[in-house]
TIFIRO-827088 format. One record per residue (C-alpha): residue number from 1; residue in three letters; x, y, z. Coordinates in steps of 0.2 Angstrom, whole numbers, always signed. Each point is the difference from the previous one (the first is absolute). Example, Ala and Ser with C-alpha at 12.3 -4.5 7.8 and 13.67 -1.06 7.14 Angstrom:
<pt 1; 'ALA'; <+62; -22; +39>>
<pt 2; 'SER'; <+6; +17; -3>>
//
This chain:
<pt 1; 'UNK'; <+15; -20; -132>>
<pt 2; 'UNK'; <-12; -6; +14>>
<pt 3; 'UNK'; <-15; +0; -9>>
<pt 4; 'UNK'; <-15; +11; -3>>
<pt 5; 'UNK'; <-5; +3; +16>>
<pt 6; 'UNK'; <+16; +6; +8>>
<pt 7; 'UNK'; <+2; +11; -15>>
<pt 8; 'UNK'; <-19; +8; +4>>
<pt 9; 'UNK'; <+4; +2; +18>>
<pt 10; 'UNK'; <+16; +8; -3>>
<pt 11; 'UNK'; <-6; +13; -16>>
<pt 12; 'UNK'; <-17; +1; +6>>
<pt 13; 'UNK'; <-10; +12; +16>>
<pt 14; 'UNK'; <-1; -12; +13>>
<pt 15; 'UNK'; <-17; +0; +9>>
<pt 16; 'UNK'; <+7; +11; +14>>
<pt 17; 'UNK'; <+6; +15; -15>>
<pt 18; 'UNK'; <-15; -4; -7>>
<pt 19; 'UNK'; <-11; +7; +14>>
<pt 20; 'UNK'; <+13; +14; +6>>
<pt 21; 'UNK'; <-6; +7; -18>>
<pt 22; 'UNK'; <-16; +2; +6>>
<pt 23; 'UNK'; <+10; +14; +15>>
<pt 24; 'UNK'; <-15; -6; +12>>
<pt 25; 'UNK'; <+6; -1; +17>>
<pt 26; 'UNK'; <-5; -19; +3>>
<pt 27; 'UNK'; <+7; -11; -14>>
<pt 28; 'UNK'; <-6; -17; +5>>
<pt 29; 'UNK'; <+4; -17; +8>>
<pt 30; 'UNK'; <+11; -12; +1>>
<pt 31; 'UNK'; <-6; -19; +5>>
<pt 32; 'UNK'; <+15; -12; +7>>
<pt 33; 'UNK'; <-1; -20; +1>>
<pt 34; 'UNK'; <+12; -9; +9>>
<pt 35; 'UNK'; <-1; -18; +4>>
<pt 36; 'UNK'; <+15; -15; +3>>
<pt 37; 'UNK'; <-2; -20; -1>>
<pt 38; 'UNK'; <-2; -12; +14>>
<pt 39; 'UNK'; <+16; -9; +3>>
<pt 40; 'UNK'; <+11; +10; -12>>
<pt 41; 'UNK'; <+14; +10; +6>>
<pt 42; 'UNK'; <-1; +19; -1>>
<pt 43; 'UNK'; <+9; +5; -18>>
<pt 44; 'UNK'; <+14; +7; +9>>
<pt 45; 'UNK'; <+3; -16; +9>>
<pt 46; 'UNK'; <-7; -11; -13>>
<pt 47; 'UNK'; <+11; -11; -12>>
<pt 48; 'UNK'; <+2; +0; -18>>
<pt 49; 'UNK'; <-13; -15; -2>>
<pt 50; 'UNK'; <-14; +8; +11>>
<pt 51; 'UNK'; <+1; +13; -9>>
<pt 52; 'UNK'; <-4; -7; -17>>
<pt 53; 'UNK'; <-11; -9; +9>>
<pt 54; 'UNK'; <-11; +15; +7>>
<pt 55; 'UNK'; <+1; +8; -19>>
<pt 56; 'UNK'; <-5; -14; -8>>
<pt 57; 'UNK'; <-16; -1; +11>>
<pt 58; 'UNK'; <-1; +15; -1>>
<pt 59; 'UNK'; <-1; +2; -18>>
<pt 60; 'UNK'; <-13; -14; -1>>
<pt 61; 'UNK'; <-11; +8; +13>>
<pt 62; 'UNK'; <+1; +15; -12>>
<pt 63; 'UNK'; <-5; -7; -15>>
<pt 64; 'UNK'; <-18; -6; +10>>
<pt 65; 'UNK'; <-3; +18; +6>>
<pt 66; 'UNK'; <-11; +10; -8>>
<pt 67; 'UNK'; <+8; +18; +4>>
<pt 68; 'UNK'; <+16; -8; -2>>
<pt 69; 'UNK'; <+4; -10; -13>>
<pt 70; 'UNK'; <+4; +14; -14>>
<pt 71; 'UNK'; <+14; +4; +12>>
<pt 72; 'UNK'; <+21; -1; -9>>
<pt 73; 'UNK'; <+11; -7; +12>>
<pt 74; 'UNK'; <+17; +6; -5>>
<pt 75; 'UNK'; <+14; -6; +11>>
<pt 76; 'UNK'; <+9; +12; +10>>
<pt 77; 'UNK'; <+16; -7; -6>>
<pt 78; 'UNK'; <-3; +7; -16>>
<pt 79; 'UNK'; <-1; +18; +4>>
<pt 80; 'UNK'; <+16; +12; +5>>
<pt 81; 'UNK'; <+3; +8; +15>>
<pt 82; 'UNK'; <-4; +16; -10>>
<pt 83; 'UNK'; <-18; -7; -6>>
<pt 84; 'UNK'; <-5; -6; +18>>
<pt 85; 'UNK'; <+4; +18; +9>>
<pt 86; 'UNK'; <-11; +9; -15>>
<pt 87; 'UNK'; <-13; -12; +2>>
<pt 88; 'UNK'; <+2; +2; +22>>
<pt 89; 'UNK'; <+0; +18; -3>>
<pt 90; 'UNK'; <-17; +1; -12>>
<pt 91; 'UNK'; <-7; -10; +14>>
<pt 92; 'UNK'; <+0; -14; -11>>
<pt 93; 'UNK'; <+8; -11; +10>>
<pt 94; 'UNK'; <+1; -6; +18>>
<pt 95; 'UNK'; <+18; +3; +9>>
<pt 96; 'UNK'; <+9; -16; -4>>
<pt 97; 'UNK'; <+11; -12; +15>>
<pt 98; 'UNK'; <+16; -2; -3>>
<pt 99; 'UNK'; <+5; -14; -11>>
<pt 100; 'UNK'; <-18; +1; -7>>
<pt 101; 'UNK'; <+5; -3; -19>>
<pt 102; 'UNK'; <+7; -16; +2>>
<pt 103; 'UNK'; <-18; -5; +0>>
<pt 104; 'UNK'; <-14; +8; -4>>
<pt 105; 'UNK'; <-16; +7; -10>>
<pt 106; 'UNK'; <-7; +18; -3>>
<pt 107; 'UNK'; <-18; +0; -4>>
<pt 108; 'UNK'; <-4; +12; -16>>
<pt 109; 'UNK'; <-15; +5; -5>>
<pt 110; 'UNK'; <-1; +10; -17>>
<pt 111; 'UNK'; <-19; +9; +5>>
<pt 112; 'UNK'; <+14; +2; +16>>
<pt 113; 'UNK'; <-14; -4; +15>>
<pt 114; 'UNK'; <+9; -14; +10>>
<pt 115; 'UNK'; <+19; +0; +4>>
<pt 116; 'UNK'; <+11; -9; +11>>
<pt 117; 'UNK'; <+13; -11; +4>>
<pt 118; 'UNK'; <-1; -19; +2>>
<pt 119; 'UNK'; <+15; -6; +12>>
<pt 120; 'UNK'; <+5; +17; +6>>
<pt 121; 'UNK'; <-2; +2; +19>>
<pt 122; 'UNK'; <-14; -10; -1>>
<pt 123; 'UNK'; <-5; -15; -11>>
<pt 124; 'UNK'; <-14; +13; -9>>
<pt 125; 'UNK'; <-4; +17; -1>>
<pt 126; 'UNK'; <-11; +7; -11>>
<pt 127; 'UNK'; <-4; +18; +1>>
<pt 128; 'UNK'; <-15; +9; -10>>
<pt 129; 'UNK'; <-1; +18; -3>>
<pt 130; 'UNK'; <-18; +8; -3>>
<pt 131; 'UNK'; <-1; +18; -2>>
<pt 132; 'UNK'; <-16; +8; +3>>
<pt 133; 'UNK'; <-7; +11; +15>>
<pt 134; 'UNK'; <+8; -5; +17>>
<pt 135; 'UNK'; <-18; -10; +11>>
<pt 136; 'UNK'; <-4; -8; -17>>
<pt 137; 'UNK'; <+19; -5; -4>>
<pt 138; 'UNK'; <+4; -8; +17>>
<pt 139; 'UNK'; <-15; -9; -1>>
<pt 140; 'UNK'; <+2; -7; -17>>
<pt 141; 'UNK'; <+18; -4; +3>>
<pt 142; 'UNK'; <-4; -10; +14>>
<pt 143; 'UNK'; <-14; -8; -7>>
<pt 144; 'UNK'; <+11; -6; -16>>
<pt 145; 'UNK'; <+13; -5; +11>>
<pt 146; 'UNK'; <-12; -11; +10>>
<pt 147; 'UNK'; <-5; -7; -14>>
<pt 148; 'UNK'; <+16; -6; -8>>
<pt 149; 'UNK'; <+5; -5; +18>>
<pt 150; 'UNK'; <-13; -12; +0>>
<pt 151; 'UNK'; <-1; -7; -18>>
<pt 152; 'UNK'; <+20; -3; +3>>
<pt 153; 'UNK'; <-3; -9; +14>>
<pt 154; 'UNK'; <-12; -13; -9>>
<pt 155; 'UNK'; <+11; -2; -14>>
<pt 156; 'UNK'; <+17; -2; +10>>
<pt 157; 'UNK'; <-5; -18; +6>>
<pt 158; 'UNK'; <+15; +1; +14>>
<pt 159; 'UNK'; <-4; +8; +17>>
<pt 160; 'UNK'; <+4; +18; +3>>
<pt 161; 'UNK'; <+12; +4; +14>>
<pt 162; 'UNK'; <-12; +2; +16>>
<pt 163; 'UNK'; <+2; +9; +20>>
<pt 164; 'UNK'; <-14; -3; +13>>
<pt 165; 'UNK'; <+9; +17; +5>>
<pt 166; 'UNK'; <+5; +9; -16>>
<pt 167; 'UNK'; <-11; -7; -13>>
<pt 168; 'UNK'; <+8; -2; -17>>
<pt 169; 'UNK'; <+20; +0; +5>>
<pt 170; 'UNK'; <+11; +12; -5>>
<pt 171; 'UNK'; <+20; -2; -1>>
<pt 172; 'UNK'; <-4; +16; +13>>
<pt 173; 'UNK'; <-12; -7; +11>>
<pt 174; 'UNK'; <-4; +18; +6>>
<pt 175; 'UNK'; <-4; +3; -19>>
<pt 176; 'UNK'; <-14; -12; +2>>
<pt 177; 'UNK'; <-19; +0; -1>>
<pt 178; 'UNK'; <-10; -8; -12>>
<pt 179; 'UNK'; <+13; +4; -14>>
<pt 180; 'UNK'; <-9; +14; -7>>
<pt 181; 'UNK'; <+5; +18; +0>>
<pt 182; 'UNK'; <-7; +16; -8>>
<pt 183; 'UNK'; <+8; +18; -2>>
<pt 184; 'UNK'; <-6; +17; -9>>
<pt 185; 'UNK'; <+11; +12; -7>>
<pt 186; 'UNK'; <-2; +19; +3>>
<pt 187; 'UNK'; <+5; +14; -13>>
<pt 188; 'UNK'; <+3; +16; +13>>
<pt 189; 'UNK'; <+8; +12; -10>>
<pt 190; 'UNK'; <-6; +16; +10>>
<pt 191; 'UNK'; <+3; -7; +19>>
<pt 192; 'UNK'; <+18; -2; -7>>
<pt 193; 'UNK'; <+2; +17; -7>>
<pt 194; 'UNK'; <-6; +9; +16>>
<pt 195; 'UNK'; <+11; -10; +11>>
<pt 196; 'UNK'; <-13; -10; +7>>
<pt 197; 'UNK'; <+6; -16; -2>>
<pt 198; 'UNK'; <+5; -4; +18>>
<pt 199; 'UNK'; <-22; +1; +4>>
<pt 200; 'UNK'; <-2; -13; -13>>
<pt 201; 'UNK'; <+14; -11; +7>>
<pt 202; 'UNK'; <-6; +5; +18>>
<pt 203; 'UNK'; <-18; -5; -4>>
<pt 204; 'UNK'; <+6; -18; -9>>
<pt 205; 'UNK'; <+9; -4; +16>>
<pt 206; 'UNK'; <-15; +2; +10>>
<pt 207; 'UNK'; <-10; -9; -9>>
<pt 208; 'UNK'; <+15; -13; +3>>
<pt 209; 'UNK'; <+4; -1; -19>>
<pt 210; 'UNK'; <+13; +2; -11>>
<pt 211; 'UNK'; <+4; +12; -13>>
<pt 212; 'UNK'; <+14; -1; -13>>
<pt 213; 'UNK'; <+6; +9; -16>>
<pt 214; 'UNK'; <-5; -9; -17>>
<pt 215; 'UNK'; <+10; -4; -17>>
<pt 216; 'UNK'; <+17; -2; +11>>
<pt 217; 'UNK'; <+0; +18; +6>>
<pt 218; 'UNK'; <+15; +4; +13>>
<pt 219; 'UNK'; <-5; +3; +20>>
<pt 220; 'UNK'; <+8; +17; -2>>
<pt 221; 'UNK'; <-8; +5; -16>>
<pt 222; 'UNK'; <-17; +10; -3>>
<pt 223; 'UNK'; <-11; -13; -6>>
<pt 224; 'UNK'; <-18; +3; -2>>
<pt 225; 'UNK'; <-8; -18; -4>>
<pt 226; 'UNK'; <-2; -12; +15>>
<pt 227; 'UNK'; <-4; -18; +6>>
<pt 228; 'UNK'; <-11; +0; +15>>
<pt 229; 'UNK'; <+0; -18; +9>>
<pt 230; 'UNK'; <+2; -11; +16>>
<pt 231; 'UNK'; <+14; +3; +9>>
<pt 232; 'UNK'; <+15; -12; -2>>
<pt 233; 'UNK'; <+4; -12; +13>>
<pt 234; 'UNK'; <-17; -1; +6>>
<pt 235; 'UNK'; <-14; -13; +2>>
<pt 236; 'UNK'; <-15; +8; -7>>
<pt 237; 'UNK'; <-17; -5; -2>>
<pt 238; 'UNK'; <-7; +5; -18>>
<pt 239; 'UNK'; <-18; +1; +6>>
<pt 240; 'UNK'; <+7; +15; +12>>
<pt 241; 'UNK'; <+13; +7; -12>>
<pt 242; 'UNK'; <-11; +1; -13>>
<pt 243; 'UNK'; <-15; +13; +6>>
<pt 244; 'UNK'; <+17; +12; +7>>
<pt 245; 'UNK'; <+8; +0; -18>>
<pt 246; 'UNK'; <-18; +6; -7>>
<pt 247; 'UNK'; <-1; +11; +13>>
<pt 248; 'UNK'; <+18; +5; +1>>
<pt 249; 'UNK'; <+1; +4; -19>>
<pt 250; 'UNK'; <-17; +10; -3>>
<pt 251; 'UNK'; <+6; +12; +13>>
<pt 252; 'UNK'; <+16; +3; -8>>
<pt 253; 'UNK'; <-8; +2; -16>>
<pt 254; 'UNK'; <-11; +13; +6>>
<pt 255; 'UNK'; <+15; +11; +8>>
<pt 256; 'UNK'; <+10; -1; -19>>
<pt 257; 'UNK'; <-16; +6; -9>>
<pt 258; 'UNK'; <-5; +14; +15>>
<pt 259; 'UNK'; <+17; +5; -1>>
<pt 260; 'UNK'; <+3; +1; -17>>
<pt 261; 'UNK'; <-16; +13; -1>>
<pt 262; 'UNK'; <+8; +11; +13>>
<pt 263; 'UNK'; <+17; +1; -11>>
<pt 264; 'UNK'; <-9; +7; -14>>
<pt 265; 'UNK'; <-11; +14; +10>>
<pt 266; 'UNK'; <+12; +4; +16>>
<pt 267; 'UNK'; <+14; +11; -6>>
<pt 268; 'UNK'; <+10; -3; +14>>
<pt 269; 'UNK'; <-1; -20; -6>>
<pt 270; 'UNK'; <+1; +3; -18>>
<pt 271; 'UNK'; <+15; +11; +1>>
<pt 272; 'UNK'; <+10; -12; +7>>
<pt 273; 'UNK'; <-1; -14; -12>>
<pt 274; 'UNK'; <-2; +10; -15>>
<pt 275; 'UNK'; <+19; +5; +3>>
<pt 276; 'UNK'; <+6; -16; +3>>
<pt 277; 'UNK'; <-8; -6; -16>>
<pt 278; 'UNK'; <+6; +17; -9>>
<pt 279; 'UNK'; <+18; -5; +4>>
<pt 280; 'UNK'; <-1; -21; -2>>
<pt 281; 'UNK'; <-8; +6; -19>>
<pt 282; 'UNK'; <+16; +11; -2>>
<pt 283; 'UNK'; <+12; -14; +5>>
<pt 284; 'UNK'; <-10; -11; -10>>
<pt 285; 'UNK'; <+0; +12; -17>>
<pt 286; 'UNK'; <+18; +1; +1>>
<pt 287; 'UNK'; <+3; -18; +1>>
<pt 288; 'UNK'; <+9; -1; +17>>
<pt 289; 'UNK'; <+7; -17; +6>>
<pt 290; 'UNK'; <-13; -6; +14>>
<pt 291; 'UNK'; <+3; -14; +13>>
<pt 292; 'UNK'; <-11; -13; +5>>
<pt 293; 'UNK'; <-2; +8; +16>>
<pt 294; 'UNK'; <-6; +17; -7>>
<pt 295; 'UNK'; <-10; -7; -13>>
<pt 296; 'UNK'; <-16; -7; +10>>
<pt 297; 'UNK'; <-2; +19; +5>>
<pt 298; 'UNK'; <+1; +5; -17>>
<pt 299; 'UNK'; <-14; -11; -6>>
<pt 300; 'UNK'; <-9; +3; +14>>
<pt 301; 'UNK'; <+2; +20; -4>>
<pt 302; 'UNK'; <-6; -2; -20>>
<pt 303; 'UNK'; <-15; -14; +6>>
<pt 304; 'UNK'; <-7; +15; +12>>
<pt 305; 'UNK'; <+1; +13; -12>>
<pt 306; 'UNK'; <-8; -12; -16>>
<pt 307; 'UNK'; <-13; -7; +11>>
<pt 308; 'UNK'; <-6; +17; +8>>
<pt 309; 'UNK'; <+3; +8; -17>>
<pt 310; 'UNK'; <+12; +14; +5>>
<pt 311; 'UNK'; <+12; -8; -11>>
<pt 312; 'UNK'; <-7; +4; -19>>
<pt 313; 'UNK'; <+4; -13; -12>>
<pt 314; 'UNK'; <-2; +0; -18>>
<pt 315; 'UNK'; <-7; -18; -1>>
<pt 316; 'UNK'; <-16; -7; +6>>
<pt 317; 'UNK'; <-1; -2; +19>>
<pt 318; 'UNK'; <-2; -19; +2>>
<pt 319; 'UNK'; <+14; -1; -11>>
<pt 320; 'UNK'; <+11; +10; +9>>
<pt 321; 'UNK'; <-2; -9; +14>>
<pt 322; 'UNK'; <+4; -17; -7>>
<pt 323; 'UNK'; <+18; +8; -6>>
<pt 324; 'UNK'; <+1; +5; +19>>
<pt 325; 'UNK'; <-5; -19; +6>>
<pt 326; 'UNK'; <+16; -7; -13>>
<pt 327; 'UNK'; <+12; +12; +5>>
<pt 328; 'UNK'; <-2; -12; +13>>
<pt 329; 'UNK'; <+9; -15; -5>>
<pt 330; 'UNK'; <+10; +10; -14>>
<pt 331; 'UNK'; <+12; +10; +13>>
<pt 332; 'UNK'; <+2; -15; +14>>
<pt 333; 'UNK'; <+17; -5; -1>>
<pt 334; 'UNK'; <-4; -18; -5>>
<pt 335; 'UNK'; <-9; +7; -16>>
<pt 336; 'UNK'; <+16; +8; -2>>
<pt 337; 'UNK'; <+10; -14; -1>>
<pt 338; 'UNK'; <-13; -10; -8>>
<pt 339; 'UNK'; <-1; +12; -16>>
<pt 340; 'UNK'; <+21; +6; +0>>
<pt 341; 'UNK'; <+2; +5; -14>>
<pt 342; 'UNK'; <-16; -1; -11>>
<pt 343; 'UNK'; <-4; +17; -4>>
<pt 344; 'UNK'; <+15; +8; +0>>
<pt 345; 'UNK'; <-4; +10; +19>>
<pt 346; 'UNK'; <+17; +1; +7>>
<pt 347; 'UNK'; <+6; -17; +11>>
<pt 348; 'UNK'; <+1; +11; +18>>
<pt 349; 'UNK'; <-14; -3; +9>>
<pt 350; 'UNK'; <-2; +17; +7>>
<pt 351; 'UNK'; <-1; +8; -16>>
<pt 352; 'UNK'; <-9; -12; -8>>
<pt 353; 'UNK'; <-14; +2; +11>>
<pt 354; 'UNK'; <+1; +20; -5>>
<pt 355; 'UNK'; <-2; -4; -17>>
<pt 356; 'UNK'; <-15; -10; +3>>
<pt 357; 'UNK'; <-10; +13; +10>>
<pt 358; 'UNK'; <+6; +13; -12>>
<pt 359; 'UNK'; <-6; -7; -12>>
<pt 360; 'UNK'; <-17; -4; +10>>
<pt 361; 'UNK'; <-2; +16; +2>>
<pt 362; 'UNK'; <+6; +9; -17>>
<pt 363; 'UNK'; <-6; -13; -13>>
<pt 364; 'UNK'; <-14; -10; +9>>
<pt 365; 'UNK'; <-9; +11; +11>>
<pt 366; 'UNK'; <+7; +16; -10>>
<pt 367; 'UNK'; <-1; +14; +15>>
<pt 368; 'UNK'; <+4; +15; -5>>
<pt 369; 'UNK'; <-4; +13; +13>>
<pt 370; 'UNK'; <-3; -3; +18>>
//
């Protein structure tokens, strides 16, 4: 196998699981670096020498850097199609360009703080996942990211690709500004279950934002985990982004937690999820096949109900919603395919994803009576 790293990353709650366990509204930040070489191609136009060239300064600019230089690279080539789309859908791993594994590194990190990709779209990116309280986490995010900006720029000895206009140049030049980026990611369980999900998006847009589901989830699907960041295809400037994200952010957290209070003392509210979650835990006891598009839903349904403790569980609370957070990664479709065949769940991905939230709720988080 690939190593230890890939191993944890794979078995292991990633960051982002790790802070959905904690069922608060506002899981954390995530911290993006992106940066290209002067006078090197872009990776998709680049040949096979520039390439190695870019990793192997890479790899030696690495080595200097303090944060960095614990950091595996693993080369892409090594991974299966199956093990890249698990890692993509843990939020693991950046969306890779066509033709991206004929070259190629993935940044690990076993205490899994810093993540990326060197010659992906660009010839780095590094992200960083910190996952505490929303002003504090963007901040610190930013800060680290700053920081490794910089001490990567002292120890790459070659000039970094520069604009007058854009700054650090992207392979998008409307992707550009001073290659840093920073995101937050939003648990919004109870805006979801009373259909309020179109405010949320409505609010994002205005703030001129962009929100998407995390772990892979389809458009069409009921997620309730989101990515809040700049919008695509836009120049941005950080230092205005930045403030609107905080902003942005602590209001939405505020609506999830008032609105999570008014389903468990407005009976009109109450009654109205309570029976959605009566008849997912009915479909759930018996073992029904479930589809990745219902399933989001159905997570969504049994988070609520653990968090706000309607939902009694026979196991301590922190640990029920750690079962929750891996139910995750355990039903996606590329888990799936990842584990055929290792515990004797059956090979259809429907029904394996059944078993695996019959057994959540049955063995791990034993509810009985609802």
């Amino acid at each position: 196998m690939k190593g230890d790293e890939l191993q944890t990353l794979l078995q292991h709650e990633t960051p982002l699981m790790q802070a959905l366990a904690d069922g608060e509204s506002i899981l954390g930040s995530q911290a993006i670096i992106a940066l290209n070489l002067a006078d090197y191609s872009f990776p998709h136009w680049a040949a096979e020498d520039q390439l190695k060239e870019v990793e192997e300064i890479m790899r030696r600019a690495f080595k200097k850097d303090r944060q960095l230089k614990r950091v595996s690279l693993l080369p892409l080539s090594e991974l299966s199609e199956t093990e890249k789309m698990l890692l993509q859908q843990r939020e693991l791993l950046p969306p890779l360009p066509p033709g991206s594994a004929k070259r190629g590194l993935i940044l690990l990190d076993q205490c899994q703080l810093f993540l990326g990709i060197i010659n992906g779209e660009e010839h780095l990116l590094v992200e960083r996942f910190i996952s505490y309280g929303l002003g504090r986490s963007l901040t610190s995010a930013l800060w680290a990211a700053r920081a490794i900006q910089a001490e990567l720029a002292d120890h790459l000895h070659v000039c970094l690709a520069w604009d007058e206009e854009f700054q650090f140049l992207m392979a998008d030049p409307l992707k550009s500004g001073d290659g840093l980026s920073v995101a937050c990611w939003m648990n919004l369980p109870a805006l979801v279950q009373t259909g309020e999900l179109e405010n949320v998006q409505e609010l994002v847009s205005e703030a001129k934002l962009q929100m998407r589901p995390a772990f892979g989830v389809p458009e069409e699907a009921m997620p309730d985990v989101f990515r809040i960041d700049q919008p695509a295809g836009e120049p941005f400037s950080l230092s205005e982004f930045f403030p609107v994200l905080r902003k942005l952010g602590r209001k939405l957290g505020s609506m999830e937690n008032q609105k999570r209070k008014k389903m468990l003392t407005q009976k009109r509210l109450g009654a109205a999820w309570e029976n959605r979650l009566s008849e997912a835990l009915e479909l759930v006891r018996k073992g029904t096949p479930i589809s990745e598009k219902d399933l989001p839903g159905m997570l969504s349904l049994l988070r609520l109900g653990v968090t706000t403790q309607k939902l009694h569980v026979n196991c301590p609370s922190d640990c029920a919603k750690t079962h929750l957070a891996r139910a995750h990664a355990a039903t996606q479709s590329s888990y799936i395919m990842y584990s055929a065949a290792e515990d004797g769940l059956p090979a259809d991905a429907d029904a394996r994803r059944g078993e695996v939230l019959r057994r959540l709720v049955t063995e791990q988080l034993q509810i009985n009576d609802f």
